[in-house]
MINUGU-560826 format. One record per residue (C-alpha): residue number from 1; residue in three letters; chain; z, x, y. Coordinates in Angstrom, 2 decimals, always signed. Each point is the difference from the previous one (the first is absolute). Layout:
! MINUGU-560826
resi = NUM resn = ala chain = A Z = Z X = X Y = Y
...
//
This chain:
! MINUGU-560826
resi = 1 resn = unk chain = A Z = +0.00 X = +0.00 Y = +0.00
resi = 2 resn = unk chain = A Z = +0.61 X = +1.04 Y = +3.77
resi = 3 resn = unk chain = A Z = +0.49 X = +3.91 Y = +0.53
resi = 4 resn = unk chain = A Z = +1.01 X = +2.27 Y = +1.96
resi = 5 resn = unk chain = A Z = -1.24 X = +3.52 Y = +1.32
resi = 6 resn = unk chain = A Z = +1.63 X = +2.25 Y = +2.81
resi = 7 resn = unk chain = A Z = -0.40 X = +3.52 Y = +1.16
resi = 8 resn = unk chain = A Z = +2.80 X = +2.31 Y = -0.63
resi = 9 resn = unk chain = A Z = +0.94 X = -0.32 Y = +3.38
resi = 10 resn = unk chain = A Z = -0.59 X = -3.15 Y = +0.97
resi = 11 resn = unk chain = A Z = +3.56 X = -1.45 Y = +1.44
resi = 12 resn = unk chain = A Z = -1.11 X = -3.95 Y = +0.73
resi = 13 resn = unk chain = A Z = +3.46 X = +0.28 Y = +2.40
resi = 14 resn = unk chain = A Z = -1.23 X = +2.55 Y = +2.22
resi = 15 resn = unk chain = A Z = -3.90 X = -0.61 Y = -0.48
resi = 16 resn = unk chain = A Z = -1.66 X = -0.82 Y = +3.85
resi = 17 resn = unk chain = A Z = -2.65 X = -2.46 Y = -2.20
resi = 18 resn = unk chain = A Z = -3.38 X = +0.08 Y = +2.07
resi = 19 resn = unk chain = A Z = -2.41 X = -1.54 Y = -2.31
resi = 20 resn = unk chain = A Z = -0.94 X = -0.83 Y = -3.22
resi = 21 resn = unk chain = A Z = -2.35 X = -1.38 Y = -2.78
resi = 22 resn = unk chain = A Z = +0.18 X = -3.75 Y = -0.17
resi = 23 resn = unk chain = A Z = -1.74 X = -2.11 Y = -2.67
resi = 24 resn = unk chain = A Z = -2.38 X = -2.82 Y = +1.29
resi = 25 resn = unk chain = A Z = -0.40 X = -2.82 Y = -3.24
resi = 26 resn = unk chain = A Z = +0.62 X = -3.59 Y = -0.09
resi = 27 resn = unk chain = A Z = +3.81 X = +0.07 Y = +1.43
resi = 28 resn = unk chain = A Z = +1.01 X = -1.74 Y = -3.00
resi = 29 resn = unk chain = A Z = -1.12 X = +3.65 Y = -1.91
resi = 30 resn = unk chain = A Z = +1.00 X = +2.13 Y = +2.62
resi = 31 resn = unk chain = A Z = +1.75 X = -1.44 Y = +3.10
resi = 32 resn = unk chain = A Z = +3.39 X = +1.22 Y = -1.13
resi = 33 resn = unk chain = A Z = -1.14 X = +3.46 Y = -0.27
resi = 34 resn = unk chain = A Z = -1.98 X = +0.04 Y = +3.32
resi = 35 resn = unk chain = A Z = +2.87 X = -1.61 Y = +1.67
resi = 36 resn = unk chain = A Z = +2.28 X = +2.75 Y = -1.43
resi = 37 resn = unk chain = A Z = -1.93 X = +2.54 Y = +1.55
resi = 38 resn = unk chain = A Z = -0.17 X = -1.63 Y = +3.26
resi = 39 resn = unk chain = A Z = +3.66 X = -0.66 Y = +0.36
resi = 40 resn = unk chain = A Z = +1.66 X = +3.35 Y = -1.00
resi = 41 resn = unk chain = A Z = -2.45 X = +1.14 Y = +2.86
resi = 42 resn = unk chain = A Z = +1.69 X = -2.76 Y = +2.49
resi = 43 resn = unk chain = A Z = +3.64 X = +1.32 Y = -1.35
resi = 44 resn = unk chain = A Z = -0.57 X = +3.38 Y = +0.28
resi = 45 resn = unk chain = A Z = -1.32 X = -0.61 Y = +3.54
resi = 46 resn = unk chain = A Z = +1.77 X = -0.56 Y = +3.57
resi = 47 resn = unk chain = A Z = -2.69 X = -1.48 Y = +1.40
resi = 48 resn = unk chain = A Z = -3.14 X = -1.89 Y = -0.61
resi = 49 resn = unk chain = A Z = -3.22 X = +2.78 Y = +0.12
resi = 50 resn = unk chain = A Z = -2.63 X = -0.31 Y = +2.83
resi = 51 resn = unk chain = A Z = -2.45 X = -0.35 Y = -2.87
resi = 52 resn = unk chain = A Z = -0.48 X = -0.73 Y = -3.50
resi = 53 resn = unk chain = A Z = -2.66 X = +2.07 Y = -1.44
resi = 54 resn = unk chain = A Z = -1.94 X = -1.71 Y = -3.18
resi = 55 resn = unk chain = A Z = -2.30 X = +1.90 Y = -1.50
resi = 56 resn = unk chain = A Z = -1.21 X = -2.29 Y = -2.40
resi = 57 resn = unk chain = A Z = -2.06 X = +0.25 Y = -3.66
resi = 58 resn = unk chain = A Z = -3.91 X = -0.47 Y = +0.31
resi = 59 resn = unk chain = A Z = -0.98 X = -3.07 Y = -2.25
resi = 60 resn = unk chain = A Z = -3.29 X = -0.69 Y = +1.58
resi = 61 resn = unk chain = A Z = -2.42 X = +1.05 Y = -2.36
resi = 62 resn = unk chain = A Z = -1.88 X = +2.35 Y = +2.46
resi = 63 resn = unk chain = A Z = -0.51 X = +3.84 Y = -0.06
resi = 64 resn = unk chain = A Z = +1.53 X = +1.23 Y = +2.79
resi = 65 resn = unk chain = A Z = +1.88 X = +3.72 Y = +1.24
resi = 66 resn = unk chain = A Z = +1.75 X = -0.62 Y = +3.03
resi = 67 resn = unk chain = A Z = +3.15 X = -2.04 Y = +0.82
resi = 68 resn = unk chain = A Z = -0.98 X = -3.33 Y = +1.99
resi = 69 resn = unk chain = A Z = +1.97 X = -1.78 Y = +2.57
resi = 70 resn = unk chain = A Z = -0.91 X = -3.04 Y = +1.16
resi = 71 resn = unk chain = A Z = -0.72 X = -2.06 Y = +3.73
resi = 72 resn = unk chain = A Z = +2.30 X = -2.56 Y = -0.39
resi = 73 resn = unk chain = A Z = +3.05 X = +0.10 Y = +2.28
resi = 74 resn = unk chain = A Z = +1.97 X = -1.82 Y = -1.88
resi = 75 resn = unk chain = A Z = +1.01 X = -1.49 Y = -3.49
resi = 76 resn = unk chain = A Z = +0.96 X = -3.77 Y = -0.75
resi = 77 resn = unk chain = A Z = +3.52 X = +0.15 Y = -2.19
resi = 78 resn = unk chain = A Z = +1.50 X = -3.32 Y = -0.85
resi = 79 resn = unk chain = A Z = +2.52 X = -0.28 Y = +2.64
resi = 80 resn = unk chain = A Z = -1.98 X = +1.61 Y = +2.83
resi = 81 resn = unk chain = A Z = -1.88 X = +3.17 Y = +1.14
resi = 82 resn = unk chain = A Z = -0.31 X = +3.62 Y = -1.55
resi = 83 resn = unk chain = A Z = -1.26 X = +2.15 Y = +3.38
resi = 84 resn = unk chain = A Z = -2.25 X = +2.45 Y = +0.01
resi = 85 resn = unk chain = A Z = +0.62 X = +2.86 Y = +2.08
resi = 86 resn = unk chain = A Z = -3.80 X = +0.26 Y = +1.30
resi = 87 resn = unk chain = A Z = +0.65 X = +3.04 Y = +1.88
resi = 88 resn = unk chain = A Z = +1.44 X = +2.21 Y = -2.55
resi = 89 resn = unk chain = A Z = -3.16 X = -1.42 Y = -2.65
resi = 90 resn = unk chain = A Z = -2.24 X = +1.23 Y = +2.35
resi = 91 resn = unk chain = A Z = +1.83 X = +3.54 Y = +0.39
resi = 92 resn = unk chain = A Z = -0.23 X = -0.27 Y = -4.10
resi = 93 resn = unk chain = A Z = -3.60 X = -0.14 Y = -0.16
resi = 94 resn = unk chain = A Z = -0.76 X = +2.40 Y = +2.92
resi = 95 resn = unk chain = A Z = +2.22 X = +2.58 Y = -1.42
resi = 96 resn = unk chain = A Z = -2.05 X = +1.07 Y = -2.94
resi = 97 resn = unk chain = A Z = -3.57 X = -0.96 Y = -1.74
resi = 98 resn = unk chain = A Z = +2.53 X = -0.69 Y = -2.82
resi = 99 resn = unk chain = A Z = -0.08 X = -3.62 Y = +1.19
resi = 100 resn = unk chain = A Z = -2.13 X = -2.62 Y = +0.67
resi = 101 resn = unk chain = A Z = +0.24 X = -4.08 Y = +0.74
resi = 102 resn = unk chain = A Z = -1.35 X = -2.41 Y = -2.43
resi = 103 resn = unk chain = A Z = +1.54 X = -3.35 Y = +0.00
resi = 104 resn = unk chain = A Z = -1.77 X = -1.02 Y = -3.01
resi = 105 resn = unk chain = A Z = +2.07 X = +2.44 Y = -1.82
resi = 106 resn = unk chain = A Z = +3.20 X = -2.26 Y = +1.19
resi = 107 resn = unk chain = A Z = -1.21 X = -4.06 Y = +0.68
resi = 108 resn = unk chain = A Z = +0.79 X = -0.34 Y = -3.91
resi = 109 resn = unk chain = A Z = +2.44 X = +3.00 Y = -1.06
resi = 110 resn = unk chain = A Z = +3.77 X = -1.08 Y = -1.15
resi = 111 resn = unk chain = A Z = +1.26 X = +3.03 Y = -0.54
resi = 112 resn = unk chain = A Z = +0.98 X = -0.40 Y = +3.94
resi = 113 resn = unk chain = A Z = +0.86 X = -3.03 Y = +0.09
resi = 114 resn = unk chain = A Z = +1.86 X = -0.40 Y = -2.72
resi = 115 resn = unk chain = A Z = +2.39 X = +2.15 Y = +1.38
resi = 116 resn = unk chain = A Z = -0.07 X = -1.46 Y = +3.38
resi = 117 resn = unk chain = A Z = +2.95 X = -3.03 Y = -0.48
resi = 118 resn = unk chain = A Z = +1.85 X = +2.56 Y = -1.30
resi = 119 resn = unk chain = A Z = -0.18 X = +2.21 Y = +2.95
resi = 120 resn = unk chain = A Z = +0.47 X = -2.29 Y = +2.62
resi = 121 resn = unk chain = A Z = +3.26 X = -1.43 Y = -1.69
resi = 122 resn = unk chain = A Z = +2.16 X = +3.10 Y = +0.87
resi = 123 resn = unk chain = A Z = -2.15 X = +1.25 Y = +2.70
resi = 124 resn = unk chain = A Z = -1.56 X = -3.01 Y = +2.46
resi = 125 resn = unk chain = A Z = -0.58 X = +1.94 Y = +2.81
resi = 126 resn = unk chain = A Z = -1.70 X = +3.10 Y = -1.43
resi = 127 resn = unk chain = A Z = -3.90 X = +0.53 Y = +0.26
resi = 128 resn = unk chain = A Z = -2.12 X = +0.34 Y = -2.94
resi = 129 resn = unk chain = A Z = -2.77 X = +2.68 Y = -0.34
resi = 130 resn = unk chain = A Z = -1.95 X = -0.91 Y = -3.45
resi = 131 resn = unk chain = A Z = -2.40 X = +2.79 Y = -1.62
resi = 132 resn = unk chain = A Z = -1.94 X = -0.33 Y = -2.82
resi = 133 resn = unk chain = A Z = -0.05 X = +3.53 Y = -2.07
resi = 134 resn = unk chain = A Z = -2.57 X = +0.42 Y = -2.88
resi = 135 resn = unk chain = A Z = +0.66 X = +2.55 Y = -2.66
resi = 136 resn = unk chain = A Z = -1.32 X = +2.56 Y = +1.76
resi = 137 resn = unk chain = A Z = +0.78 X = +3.20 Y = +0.20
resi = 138 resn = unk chain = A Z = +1.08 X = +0.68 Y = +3.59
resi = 139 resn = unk chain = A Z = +2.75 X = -2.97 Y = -0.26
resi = 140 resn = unk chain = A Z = +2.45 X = +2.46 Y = +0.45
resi = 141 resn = unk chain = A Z = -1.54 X = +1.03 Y = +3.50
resi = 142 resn = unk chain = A Z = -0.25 X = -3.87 Y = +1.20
resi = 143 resn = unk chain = A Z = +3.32 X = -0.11 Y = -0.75
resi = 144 resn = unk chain = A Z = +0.91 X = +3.41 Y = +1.93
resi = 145 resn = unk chain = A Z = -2.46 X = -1.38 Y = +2.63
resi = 146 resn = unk chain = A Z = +1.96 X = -3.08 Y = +0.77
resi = 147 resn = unk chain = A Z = +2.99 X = +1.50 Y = -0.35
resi = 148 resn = unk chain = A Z = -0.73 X = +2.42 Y = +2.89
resi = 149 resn = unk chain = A Z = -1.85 X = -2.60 Y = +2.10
resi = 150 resn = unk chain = A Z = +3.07 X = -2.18 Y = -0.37
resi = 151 resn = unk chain = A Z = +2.72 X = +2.77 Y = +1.24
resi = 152 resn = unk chain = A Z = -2.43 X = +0.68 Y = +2.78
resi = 153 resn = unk chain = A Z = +0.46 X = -3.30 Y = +1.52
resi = 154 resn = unk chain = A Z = +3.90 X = +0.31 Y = -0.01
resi = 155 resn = unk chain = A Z = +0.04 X = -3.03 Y = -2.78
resi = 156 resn = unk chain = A Z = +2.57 X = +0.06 Y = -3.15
resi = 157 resn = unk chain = A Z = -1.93 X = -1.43 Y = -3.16
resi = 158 resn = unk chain = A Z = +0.96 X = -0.78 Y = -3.33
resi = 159 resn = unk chain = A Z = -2.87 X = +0.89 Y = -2.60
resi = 160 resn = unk chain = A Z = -0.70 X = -1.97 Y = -3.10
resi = 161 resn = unk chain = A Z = -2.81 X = -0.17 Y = -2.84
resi = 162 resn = unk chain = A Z = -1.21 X = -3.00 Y = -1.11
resi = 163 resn = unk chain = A Z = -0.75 X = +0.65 Y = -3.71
resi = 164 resn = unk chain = A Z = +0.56 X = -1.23 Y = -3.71
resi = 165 resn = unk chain = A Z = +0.15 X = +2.34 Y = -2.49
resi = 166 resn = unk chain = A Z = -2.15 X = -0.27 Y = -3.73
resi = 167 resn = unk chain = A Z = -1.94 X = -2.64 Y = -0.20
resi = 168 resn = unk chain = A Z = -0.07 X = -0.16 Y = -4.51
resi = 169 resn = unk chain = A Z = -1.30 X = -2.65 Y = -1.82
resi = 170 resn = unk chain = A Z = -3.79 X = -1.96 Y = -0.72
resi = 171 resn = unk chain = A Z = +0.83 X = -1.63 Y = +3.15
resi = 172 resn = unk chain = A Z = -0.93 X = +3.08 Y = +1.48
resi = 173 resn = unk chain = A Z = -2.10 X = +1.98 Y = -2.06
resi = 174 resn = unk chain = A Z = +2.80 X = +2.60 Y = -1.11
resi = 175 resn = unk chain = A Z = +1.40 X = +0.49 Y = -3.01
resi = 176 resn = unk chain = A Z = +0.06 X = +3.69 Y = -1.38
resi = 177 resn = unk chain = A Z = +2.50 X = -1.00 Y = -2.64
resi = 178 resn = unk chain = A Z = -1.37 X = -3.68 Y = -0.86
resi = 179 resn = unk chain = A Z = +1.66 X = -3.31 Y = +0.71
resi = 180 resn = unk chain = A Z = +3.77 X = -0.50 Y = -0.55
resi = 181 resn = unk chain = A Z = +3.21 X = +1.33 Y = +0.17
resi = 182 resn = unk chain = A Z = -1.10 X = +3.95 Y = -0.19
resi = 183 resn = unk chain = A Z = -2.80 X = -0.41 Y = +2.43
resi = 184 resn = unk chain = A Z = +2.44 X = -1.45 Y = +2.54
resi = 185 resn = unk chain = A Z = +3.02 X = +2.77 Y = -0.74
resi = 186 resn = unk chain = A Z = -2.72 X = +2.45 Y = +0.58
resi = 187 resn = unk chain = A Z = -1.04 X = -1.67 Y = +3.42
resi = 188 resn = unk chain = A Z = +3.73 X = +0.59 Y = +0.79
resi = 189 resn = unk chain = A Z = +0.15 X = +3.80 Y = -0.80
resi = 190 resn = unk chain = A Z = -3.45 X = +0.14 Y = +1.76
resi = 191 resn = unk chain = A Z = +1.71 X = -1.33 Y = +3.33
resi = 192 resn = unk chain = A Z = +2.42 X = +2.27 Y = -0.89
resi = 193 resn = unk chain = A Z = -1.71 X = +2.95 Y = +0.61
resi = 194 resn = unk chain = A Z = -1.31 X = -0.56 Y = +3.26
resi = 195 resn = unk chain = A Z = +3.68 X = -1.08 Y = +1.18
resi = 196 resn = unk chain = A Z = +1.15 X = +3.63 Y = -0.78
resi = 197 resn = unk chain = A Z = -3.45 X = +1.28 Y = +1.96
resi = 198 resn = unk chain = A Z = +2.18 X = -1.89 Y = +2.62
resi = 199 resn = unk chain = A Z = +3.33 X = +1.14 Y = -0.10
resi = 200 resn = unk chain = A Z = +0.28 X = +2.62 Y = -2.01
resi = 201 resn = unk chain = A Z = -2.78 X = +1.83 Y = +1.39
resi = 202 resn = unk chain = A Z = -0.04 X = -1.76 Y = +3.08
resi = 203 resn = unk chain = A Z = -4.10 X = +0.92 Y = +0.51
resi = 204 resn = unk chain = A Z = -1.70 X = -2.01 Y = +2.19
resi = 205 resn = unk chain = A Z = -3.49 X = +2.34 Y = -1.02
resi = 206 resn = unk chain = A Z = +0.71 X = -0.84 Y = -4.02
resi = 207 resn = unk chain = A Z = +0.25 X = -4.04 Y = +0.36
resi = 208 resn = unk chain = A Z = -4.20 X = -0.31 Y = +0.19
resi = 209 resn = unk chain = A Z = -0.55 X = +2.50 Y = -2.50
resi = 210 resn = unk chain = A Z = +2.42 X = -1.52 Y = -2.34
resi = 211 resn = unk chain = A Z = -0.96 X = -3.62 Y = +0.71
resi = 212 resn = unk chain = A Z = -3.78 X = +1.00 Y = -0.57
resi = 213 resn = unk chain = A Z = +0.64 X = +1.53 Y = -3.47
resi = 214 resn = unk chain = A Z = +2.93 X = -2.84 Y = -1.12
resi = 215 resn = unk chain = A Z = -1.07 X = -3.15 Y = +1.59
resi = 216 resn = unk chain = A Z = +3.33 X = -0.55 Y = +0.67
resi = 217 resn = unk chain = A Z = +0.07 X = -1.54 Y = +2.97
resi = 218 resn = unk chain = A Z = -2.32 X = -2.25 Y = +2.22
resi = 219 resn = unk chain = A Z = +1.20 X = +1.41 Y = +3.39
resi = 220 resn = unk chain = A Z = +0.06 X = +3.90 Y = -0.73
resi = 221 resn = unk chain = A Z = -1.31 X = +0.58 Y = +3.39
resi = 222 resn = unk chain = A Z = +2.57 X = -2.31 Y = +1.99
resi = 223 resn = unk chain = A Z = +2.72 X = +1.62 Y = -1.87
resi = 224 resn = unk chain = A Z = -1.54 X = +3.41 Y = +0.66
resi = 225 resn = unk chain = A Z = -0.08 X = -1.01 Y = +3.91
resi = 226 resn = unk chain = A Z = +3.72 X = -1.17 Y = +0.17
resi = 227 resn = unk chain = A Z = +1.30 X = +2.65 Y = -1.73
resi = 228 resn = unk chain = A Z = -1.60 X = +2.90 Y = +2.06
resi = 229 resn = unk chain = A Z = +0.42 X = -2.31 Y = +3.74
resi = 230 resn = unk chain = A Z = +4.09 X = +0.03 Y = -1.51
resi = 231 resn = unk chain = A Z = -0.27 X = +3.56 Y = -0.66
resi = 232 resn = unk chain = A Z = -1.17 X = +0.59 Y = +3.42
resi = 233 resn = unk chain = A Z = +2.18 X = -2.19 Y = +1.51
resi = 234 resn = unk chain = A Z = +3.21 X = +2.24 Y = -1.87
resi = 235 resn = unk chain = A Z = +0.36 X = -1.57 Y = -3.50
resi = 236 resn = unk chain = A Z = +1.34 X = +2.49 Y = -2.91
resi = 237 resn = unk chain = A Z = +0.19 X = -2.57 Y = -2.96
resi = 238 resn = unk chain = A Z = -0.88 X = -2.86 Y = -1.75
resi = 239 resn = unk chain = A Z = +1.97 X = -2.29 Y = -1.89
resi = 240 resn = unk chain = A Z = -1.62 X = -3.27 Y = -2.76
resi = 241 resn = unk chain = A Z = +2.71 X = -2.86 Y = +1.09
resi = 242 resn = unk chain = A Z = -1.82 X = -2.01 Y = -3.70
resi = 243 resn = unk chain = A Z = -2.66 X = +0.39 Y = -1.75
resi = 244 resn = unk chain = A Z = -1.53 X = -3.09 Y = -2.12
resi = 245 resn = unk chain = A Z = -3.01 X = -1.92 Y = -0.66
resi = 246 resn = unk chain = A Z = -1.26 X = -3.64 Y = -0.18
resi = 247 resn = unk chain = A Z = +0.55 X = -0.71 Y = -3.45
resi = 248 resn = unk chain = A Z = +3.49 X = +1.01 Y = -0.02
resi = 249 resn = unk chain = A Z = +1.23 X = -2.21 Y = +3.35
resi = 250 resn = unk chain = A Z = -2.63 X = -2.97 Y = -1.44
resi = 251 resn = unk chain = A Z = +1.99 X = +0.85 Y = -3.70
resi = 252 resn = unk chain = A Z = +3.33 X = -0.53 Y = +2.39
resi = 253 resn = unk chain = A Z = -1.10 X = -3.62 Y = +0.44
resi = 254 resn = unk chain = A Z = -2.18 X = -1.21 Y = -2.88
resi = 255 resn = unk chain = A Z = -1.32 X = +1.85 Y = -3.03
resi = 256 resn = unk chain = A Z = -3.29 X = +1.68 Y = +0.83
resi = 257 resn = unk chain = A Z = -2.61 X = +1.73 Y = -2.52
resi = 258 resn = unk chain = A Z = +0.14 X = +3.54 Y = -0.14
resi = 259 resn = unk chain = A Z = -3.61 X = +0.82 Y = +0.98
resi = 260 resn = unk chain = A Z = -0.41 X = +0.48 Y = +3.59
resi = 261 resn = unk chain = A Z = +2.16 X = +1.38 Y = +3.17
resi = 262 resn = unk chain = A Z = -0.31 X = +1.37 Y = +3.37
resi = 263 resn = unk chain = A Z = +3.15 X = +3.07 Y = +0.40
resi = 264 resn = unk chain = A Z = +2.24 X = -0.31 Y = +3.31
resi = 265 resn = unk chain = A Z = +2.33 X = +2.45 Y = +2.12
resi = 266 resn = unk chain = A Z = +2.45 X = +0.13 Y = +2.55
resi = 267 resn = unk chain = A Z = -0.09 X = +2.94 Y = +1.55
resi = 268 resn = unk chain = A Z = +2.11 X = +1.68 Y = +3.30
resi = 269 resn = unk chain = A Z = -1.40 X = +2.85 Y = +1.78
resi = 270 resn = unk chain = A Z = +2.40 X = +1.96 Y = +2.43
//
């Protein structure tokens, strides 16, 4: 069931949490463990960031190799408005050829907005910059990018990835050790290695490479881009809060089939 993975020195008490990978499912998969995330940020915090950085997973099926931001200048969130700094977006996209806007790339992309409730719930106020990050293999450099753009204009940020982890199952197309109950343990241990590409080695440059070779996650560049904009920003560690997967919190409320599942993590940067 739920795991967890922390750096040798990783001290959750005295841990100055600045970002984070957050899962983006149906909540009733992975709200919990998104909303984990999201509020040992607001805890560790004494005030709410200038701006929330998303860099999100890329699920339209388009070829692209830069990170895309978007025109809009703001978000709709049930309960009101998610701003959009337009200022800093446009310091974003001048700052490097890294970047470019594409709003196709976000009219129909959850992996923002399922986050987006979430966000708002413990931080109203706070603007919302949303980037899309392929797996491409500069994502640690948007990441740094933003990071600097962001400290240049004075602002405090918190950082997060929007990403689930394996995707195994027929559902998907993915099954290396067939369909059942050893496919989906190896899913788990799959998920597992890129966690410790996380915190044990803490390598923003190793997330891409690894994701490319494991398939074991569908936002390898976001996560790449949060990890190195936290790593500019000060960040020494990593810590997995949980680490699960649909079919066990489905299992939790009604018997599923052992054949397909989609891995999640909680994860703190700081």
């Amino acid at each position: 069931m739920a795991q967890r993975l922390v750096t040798a020195n990783a001290v959750a008490t005295e841990a100055q949490w600045i970002g984070g990978i957050v899962p983006h499912a149906g909540w009733v998969c992975s709200g919990a463990i998104a909303g984990e995330v999201i509020g040992t940020l607001a805890q560790r915090r004494e005030r709410a960031p200038d701006v929330v950085v998303v860099f999100g997973a890329v699920h339209t099926p388009v070829a692209i190799e830069q990170a895309v931001l978007a025109t809009f200048d703001r978000w709709l969130v049930p309960g009101g408005m998610s701003v959009v700094p337009a200022d800093l977006s446009v310091s974003v996209r001048e700052s490097s050829r890294l970047f470019v806007v594409d709003d196709h790339f976000h009219q129909r992309e959850h992996a923002v907005e399922v986050e987006l409730p979430l966000i708002r719930s413990v931080w109203p106020e706070s603007k919302l910059l949303p980037i899309e990050v392929p797996l491409m293999s500069d994502a640690a450099q948007v990441g740094e990018r933003t990071a600097k753009v962001v400290q240049s204009a004075g602002l405090s940020a918190v950082y997060l990835a929007s990403s689930d982890l394996t995707h195994y199952g027929p559902a998907y197309h993915f099954t290396p050790l067939g369909v059942g109950m050893d496919g989906l343990k190896w899913a788990k241990e799959n998920d597992r290695r890129l966690l410790k590409v996380i915190t044990e080695g803490f390598d923003a440059q190793q997330v891409v490479p690894e994701v490319r070779e494991r398939m074991n996650a569908c936002g390898g560049g976001a996560i790449a881009a949060m990890l190195a904009a936290c790593q500019l920003s000060g960040a020494r560690q990593a810590k997995v809060l949980r680490h699960a997967n649909s079919y066990e919190v489905l299992c939790a409320a009604h018997p599923q089939r052992p054949d397909n599942a989609v891995g999640y993590a909680a994860v703190v940067v700081g």
